[in-house]
C-alpha positions in Angstrom: -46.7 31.8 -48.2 -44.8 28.5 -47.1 -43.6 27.8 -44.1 -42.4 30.2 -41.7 -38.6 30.8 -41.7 -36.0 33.6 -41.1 -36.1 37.0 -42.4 -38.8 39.9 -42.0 -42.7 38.3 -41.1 -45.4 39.1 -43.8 -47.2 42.1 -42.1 -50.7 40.5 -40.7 -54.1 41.8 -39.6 -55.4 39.3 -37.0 -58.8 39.4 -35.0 -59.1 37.6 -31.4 -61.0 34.2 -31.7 -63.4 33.6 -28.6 -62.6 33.9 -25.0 -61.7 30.3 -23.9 -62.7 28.6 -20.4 -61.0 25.2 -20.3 -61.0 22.4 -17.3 -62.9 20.4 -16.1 -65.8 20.9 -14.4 -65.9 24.4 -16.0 -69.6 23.5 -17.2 -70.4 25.0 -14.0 -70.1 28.5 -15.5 -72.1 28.0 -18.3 -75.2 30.1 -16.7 -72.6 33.3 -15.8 -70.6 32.9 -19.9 -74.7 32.8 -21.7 -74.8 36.0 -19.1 -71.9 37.6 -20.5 -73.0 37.3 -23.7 -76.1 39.9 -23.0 -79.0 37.2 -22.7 -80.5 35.6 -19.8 -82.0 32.4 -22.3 -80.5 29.8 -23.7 -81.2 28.4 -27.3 -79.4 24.4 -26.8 -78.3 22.9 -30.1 -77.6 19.2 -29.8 -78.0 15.9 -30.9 -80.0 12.8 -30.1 -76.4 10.8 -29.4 -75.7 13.2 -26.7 -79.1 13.6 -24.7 -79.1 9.3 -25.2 -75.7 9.4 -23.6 -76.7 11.5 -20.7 -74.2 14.4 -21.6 -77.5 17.1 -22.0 -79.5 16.5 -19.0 -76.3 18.0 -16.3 -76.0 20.5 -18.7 -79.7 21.7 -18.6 -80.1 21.3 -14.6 -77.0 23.8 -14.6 -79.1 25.9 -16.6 -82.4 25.4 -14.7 -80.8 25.2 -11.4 -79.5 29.0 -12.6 -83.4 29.6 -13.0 -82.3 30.4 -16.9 -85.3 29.7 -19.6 -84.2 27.3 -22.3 -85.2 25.0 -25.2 -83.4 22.4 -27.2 -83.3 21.2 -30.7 -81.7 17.9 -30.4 -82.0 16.9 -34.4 -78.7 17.6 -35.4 -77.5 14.9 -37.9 -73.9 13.6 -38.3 -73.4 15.2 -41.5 -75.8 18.4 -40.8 -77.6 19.2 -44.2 -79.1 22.5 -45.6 -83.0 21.4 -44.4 -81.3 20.1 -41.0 -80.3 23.8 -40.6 -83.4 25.1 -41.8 -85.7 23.5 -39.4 -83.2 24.5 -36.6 -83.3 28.1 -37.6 -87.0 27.6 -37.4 -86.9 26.4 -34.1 -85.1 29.0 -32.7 -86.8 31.6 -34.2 -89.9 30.5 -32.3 -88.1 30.1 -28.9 -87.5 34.3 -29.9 -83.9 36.1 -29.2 -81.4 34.2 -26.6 -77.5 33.1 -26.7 -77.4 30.1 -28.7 -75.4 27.1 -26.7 -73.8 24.8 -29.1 -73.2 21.8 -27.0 -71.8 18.9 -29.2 -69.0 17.9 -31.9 -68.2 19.6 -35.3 -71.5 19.1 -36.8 -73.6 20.5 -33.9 -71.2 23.1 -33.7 -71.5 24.3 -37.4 -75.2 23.7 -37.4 -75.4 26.0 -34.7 -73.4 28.5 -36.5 -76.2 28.3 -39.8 -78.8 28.6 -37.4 -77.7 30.7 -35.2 -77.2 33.2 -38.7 -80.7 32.5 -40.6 -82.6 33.3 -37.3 -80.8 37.1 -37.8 -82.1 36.8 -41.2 -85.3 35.1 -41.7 -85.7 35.5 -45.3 -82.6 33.7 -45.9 -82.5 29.6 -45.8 -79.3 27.8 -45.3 -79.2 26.6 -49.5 -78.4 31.0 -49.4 -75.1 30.1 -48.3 -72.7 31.6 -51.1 -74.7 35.1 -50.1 -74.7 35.2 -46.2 -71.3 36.4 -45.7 -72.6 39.9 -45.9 -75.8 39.3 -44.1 -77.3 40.9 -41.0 -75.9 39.6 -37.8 -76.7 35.7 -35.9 -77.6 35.3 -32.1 -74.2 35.2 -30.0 -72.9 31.7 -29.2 -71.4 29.9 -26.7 -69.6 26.8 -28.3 -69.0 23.4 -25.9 -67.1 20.8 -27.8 -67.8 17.2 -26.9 -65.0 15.7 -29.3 -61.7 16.8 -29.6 -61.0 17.4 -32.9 -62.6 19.5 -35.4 -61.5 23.3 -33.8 -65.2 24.3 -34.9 -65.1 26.9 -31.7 -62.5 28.7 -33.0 -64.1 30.0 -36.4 -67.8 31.5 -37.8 -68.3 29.3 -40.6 -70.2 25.4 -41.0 -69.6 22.8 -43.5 -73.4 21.8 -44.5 -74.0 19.2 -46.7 -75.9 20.4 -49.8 -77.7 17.3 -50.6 -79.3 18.0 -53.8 -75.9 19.5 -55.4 -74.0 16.3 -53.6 -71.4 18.8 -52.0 -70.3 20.8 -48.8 -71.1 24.2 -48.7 -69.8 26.8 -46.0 -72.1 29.0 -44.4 -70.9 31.7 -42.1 -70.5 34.9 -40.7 -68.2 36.6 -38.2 -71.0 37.3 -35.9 -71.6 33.4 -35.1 -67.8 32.9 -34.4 -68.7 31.9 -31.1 -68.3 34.4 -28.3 -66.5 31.9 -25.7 -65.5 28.3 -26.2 -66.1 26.3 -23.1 -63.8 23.3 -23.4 -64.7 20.7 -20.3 -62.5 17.7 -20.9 -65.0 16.1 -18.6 -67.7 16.4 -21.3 -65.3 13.9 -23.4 -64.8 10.6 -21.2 -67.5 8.5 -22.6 -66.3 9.3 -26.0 -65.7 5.6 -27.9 -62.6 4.8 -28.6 -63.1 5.0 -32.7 -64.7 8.5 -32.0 -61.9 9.7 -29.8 -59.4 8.5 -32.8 -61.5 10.0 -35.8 -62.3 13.3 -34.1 -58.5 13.7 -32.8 -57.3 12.7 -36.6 -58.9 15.5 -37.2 -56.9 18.1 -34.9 -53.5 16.3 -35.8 -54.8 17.3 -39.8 -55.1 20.5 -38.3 -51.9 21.0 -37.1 -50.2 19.7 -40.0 -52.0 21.3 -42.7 -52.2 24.0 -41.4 -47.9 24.3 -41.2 -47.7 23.6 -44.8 -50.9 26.0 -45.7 -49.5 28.4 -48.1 -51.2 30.6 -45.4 -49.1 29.6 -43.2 -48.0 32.5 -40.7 -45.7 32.7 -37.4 -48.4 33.0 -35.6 -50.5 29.7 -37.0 -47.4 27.9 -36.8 -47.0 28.5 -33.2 -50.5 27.4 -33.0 -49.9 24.4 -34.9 -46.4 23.4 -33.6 -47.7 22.9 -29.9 -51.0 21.5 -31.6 -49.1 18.6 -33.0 -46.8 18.2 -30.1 -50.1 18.1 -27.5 -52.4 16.0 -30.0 -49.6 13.3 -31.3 -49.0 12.9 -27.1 -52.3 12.5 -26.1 -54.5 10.9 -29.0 -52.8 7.1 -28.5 -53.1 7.9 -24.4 -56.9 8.7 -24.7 -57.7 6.0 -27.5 -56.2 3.9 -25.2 -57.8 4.9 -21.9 -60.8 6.8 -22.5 -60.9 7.6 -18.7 -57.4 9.4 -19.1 -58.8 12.5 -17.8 -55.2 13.9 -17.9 -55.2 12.9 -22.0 -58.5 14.0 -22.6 -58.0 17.7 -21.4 -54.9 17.7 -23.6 -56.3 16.8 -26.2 -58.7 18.9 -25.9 -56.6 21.8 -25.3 -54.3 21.0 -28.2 -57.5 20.2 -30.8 -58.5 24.4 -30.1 -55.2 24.9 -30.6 -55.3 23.4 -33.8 -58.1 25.0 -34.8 -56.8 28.1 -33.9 -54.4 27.4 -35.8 -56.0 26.9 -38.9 -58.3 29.9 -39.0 -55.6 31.3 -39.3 -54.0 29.5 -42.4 -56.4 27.7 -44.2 -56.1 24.1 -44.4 -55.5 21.8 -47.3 -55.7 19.1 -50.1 -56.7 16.3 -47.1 -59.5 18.6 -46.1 -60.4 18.9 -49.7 -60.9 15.0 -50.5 -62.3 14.6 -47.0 -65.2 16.8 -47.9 -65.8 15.3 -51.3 -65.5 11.3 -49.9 -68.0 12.5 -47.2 -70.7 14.6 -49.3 -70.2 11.5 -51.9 -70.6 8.7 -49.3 -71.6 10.0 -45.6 -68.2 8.7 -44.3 -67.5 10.3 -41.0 -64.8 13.4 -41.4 -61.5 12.5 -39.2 -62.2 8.4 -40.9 -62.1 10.7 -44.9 -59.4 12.0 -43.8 -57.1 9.3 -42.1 -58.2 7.5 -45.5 -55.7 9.8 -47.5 -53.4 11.4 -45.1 -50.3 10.2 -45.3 -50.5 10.0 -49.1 -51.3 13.7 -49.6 -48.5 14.4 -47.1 -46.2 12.5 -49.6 -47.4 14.1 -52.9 -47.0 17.6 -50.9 -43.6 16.4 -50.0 -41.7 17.9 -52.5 -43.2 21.4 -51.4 -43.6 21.0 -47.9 -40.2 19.9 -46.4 -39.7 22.8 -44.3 -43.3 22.3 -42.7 -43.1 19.1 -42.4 -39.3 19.3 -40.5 -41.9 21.1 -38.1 -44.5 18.5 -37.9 -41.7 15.9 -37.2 -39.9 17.9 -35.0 -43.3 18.9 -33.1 -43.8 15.1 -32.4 -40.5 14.6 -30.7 -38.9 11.9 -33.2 -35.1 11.5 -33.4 -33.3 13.7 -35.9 -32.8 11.3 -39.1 -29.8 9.5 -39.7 -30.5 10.6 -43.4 -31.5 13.8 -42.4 -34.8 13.5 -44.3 -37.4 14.8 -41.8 -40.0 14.9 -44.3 -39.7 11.2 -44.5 -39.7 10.8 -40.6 -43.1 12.5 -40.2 -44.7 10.2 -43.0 -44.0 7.8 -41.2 -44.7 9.1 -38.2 -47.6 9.6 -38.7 -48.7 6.4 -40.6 -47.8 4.8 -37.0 -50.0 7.2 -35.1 -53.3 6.3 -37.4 -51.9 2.4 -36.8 -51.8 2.8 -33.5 -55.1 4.1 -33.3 -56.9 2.1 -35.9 -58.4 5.1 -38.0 -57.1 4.5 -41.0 -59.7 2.4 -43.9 -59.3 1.6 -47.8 -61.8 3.8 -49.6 -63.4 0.6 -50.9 -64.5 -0.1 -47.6 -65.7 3.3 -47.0 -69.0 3.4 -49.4 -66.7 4.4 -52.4 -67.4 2.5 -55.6 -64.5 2.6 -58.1 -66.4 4.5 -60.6 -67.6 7.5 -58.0 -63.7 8.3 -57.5 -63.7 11.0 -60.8 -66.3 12.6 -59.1 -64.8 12.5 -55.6 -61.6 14.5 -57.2 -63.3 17.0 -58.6 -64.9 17.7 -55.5 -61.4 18.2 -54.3 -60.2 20.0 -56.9 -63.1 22.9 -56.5 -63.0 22.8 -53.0 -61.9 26.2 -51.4 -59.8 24.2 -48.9 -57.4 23.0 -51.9 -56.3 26.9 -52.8 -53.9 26.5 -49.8 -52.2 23.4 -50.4 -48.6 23.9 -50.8 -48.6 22.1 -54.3 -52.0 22.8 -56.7 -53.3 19.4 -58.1 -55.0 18.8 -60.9 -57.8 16.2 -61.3 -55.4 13.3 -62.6 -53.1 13.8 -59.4 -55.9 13.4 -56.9 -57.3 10.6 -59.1 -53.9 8.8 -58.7 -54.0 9.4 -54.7 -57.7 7.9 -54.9 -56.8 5.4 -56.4 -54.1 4.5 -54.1 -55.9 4.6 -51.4 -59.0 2.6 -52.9 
């Protein structure tokens, strides 16, 4: 369906996401939420970035301080692939049963969904993703974001890179939607400014998308709304002052919202070139994205005014003198990238000309691209490519 508007709402069936703890210094009560979840260890899934930036070690003296047995697998990559997963899963398997703590952005996050799953099922590896949905259930996880952005606490699927087919593959299961989402703005103040901008891109794709989803419900769009309102507030605020602890923590609050939002609805056509431009070229997600935003937003224009009246009107802009709102949130939204530098020419992204046929038909298959409010074919998204090149 399109955008929510008056009349009877489409009869839903909606299951509760994750129990949320969110402010900061709520890292503290990390020892009592792997408690809650039935296990008294702790399997840590993280990144090199993060224990070289100091953000692991308070996190595991919390945990030994709780006299809690733990080990870590710290070899997450940016873009997690299938083998990544794999040696994960083995990993964990030999630490033997515990909560999983995902402690990290979107890619540890949905790496720690895969392995969190193929440790339940240790027959399967991560390239059995297409067969998994109905597989025996993962470890129960505990999800700490350390970007704002990519909502990945809020659903029980990854995107892993599928090197050897060149494409993203989801792998998922409802038993690794994680059990609580622990959001610590605290965990998010030594962020870089271009990772607070790509990884908040992200959430503001999120919101939008996710109003113009044709599964697009009251409830996601109540989600969505305040997500766009919260995240189009705080992302210049934070870009600008990555000390903002007062813009981190709503930005953080509105990217779960977000991503609330959107496991609700689906996302979108931007979603479906981001994953193509980043299995084809390793470009970071919220930087594929910002790379074709605003001109998706104008080919879904003709289909999306309604939503996009929302988007603008979530963002606090001044009603139109032309009264086009669609119009106003384009460019709204253009300024907000601008402002915080996100925004790169394919060209300059590890995209030769001649991969771009390739790219859209990545797009076109994706999964994401059934709930954009207009279907493309592989000429439109060419033409956007192209533009944006």
């Amino acid at each position: 369906m399109t955008s929510p508007g008056p009349g009877s709402p489409t009869p839903l069936s909606i299951d509760p996401t994750c129990r949320i703890e969110f402010g900061p210094g709520r890292i503290g009560r990390l020892p009592a939420l792997i408690a809650a979840t039935g296990h008294d260890r702790a399997f840590v899934v993280t990144d090199h970035g993060l224990r070289a930036a100091g953000v692991l070690e308070p996190v595991l003296g919390t945990l030994r301080a709780a006299g809690l047995e733990y080990a870590v697998y710290d070899e997450v990559a940016p873009n997690p692939s299938t083998a990544n997963v794999d040696a994960g899963a083995a990993r964990a398997r030999t630490f033997g049963t515990a909560a999983v703590v995902a402690l990290g952005g979107g890619s540890v996050l949905d790496a720690a969904k895969g392995i969190s799953l193929l440790v339940g099922n240790p027959k399967a590896t991560a390239a059995d993703a297409d067969e998994l949905w109905e597989a025996a259930d993962g470890l129960p996880l505990v999800a700490i974001p350390t970007t704002s952005g990519t909502g990945a606490e809020t659903n029980g699927f990854g995107v892993i890179e599928d090197t050897t087919a060149c494409r993203k593959v989801y792998l998922g299961h409802p038993s690794v939607k994680p059990r609580i989402a622990l959001l610590d703005p605290e965990l998010t103040l030594g962020l870089p400014a271009p990772a607070t901008a790509a990884t908040g891109i992200d959430a503001l794709v999120h919101g939008i998308e996710s109003l113009a989803s044709r599964g697009a419900n009251p409830v996601s769009a109540a989600y969505a709304t305040q997500a766009v309102t919260m995240v189009s507030h705080a992302l210049p605020a934070a870009y600008r002052d990555g000390a903002d602890l007062d813009a981190r923590a709503e930005l953080m609050l509105g990217a779960h919202l977000a991503g609330q939002a959107l496991s609700l609805s689906g996302l979108g056509l931007v979603h479906g070139i981001g994953h193509a431009l980043t299995a084809h070229t390793g470009t970071p997600h919220g930087v594929a994205l910002a790379a074709v935003l605003e001109e998706v937003m104008e080919f879904n224009a003709p289909a999306a005014q309604g939503a996009y009246e929302q988007v603008a009107r979530a963002m606090r802009l001044a009603p139109p003198a032309d009264g086009d709102w669609a119009r106003a949130a384009i460019e709204a939204v253009r300024e907000l990238a601008g402002a915080v530098e996100v925004k790169r020419p394919l060209r300059t992204l590890g995209a030769d000309r001649d991969m771009l046929p390739a790219i859209a038909a990545g797009a076109v298959a994706d999964a994401v691209t059934t709930n954009n409010p207009l279907s493309p074919d592989h000429t439109q998204v060419l033409d956007i490519l192209t533009t944006t090149y």
